[in-house]
N, C-alpha and C positions, 0 to 999 in steps of 0.2 A: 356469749355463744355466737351472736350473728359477727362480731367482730371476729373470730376464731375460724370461722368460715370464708369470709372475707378476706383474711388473711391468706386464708390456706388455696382460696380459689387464686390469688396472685403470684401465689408460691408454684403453680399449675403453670401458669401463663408466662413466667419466666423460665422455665424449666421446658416449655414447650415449643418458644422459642430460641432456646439457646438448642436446643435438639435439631432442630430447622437448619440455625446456622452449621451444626456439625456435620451434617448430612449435604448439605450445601457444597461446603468447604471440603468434604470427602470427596463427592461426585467431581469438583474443580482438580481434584490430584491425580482420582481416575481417569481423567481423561484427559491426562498431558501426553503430549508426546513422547516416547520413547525411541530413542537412535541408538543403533548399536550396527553390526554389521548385516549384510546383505549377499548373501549366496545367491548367487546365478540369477539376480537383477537386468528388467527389462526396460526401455526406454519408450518413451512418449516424442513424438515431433510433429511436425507443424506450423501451418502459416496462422497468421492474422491476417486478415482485409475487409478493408472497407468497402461496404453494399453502394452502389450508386454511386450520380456523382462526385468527384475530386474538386471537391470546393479551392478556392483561391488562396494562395498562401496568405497568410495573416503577419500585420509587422504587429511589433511594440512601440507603442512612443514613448521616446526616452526625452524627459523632458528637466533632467535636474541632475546637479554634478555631472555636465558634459564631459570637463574636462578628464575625467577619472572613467566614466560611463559612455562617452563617444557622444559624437553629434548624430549618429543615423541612426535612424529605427530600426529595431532589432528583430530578426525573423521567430514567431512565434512557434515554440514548441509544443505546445497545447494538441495540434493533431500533425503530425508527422505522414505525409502517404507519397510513396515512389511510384515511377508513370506507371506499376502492374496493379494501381491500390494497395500493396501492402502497407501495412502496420508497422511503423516503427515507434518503440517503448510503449509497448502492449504490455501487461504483464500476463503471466499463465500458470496459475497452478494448481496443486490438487487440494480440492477443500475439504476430504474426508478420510484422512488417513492419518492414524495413531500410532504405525511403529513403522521403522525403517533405519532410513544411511543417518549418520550422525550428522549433523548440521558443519558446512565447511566452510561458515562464519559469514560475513553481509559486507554491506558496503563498509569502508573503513570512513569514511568518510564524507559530508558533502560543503564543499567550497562557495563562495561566494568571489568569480575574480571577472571583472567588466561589467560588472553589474549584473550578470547572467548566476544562476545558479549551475554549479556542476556537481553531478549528474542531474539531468532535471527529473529522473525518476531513480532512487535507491534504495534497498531492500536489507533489511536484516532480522535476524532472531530474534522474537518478542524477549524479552528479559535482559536485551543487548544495550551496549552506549555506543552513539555516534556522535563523532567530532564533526562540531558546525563551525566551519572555519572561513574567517574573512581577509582575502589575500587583496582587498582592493584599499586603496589610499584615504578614503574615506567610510565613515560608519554606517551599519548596519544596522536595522533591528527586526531581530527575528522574532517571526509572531509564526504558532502551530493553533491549528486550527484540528481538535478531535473531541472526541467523546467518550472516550474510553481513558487514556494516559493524560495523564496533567497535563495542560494546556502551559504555555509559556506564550511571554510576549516580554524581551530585554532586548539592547542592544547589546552590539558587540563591535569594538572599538577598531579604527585601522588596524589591519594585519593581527588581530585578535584572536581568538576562541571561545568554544564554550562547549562541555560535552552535556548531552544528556540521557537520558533512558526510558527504555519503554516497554514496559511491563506486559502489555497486552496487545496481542494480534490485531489491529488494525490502519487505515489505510487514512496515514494523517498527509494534511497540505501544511507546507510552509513556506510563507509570504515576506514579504520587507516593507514596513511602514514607511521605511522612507523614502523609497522606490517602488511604486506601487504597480510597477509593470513586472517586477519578479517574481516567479510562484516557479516552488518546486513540489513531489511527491515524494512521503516514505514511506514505504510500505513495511509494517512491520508484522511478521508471519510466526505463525505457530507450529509449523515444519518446515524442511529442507527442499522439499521439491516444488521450485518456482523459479521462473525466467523471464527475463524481458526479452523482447522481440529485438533484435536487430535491423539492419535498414533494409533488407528485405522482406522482414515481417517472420524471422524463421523461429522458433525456441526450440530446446530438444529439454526433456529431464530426465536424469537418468539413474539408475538404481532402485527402480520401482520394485517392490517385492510383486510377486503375481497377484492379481486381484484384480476387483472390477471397482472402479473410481470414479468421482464427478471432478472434471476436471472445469477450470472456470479461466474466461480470457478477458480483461479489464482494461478498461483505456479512460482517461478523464473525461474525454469530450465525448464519447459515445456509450458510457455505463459499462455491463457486464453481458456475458455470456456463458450457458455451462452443457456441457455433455458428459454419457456416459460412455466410459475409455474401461476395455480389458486387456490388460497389458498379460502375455503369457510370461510364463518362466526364462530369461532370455531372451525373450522377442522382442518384436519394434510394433507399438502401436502407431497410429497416424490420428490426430484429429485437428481439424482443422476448424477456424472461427471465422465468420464473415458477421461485422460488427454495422452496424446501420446509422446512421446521425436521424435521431429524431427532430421532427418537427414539432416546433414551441405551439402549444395551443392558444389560440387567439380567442380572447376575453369577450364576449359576448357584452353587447351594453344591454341594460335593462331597459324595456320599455314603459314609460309612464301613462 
């Protein structure tokens, strides 16, 4: 009898967790995106800028495969700001919106040629593939850095390729081991409405259904920012982001 019960209480516990997963796995469908068309869609625009001062351009040391990679130090993309502070390759989009304009596909690509990454920031549809492509004379090895999509760390060989995919919205870094001054971003999104900042710091997005949204402005070196945006039927919202560089906290020594 007690074995019968035993039994039957684990036959409970399996049953109660595969229920979990279904419910799980439902609520994940529920709440994909939907794109399809967009009647009398409104737009979102706007600067990025940086709060305070305009810190000093930053180089890279380029210290291996000159020949292929150059002798000078390479200007760093890390924070991009023009003499009004704006923002260039900020991204900006909406983080809470489940139907809309059909997705009108991502970067098609990101290159490796002079050692530099190009684009240093590209975006596509989570569930999408992007060709990582090596146009330079010598090799490469690309390492991603996330948490969510499989991480990868392979080279890829003079004037090579290699596609990969990414299943889930998130905001991965990819670096080069054997060049350790390379770092690029991809952002991989779960809807259509999202832009990088140009070199004036502007984005616009466009085909917003009417609604009131959180809209969010993201840069590497300075984290994130978010406001709430009511875009009317047709209209032009405005929101604008002023991004700040925080100051690193300094460690306290312990007193004995």
């Amino acid at each position: 009898m007690g074995k019968l019960i035993k039994s039957y209480g684990c036959f409970l516990a399996v049953a109660m967790f595969s229920l979990v997963l279904l419910v799980g796995n439902s609520r994940d469908v529920l709440a994909a995106y939907e794109g399809g068309d967009v009647s009398n869609g409104g737009t979102i625009t706007g600067t990025v800028k940086l709060v305070g001062d305009v810190p000093d351009a930053s180089t890279l040391k380029v210290d291996k495969d000159q020949a292929t990679c150059g002798h000078d130090d390479l200007p760093s993309e890390a924070l991009m700001v023009s003499g009004d502070s704006s923002l260039q390759n900020a991204v900006v989009s909406i983080t809470n919106i489940s139907k809309g304009k059909k997705f009108a596909g991502g970067t098609p690509a990101i290159d490796q040629k002079g050692c530099v990454f190009r684009p240093h920031v590209a975006m596509i549809p989570q569930g999408s593939s992007i060709e990582l492509l090596n146009s330079d004379d010598v090799m490469h090895n690309l390492h991603s850095w996330s948490m969510k999509n499989t991480a990868f760390n392979e080279g890829v060989a003079a004037h090579g390729n290699i596609s990969k995919t990414f299943e889930f919205p998130e905001t991965v870094k990819v670096t080069c081991d054997v060049h350790k001054w390379m770092t690029s971003w991809l952002i991989v999104q779960a809807n259509p409405y999202y832009a990088i900042t140009d070199a004036n710091g502007k984005y616009k997005l466009e085909g917003v259904p009417a609604g009131t949204y959180t809209v969010q402005a993201w840069q590497e070196s300075l984290g994130n920012a978010t406001q709430e945006v009511t875009v009317a039927a047709g209209g032009e919202a405005k929101a604008d982001f002023e991004l700040e560089k925080k100051e690193k906290k300094r460690r306290e020594r312990k007193k004995h």
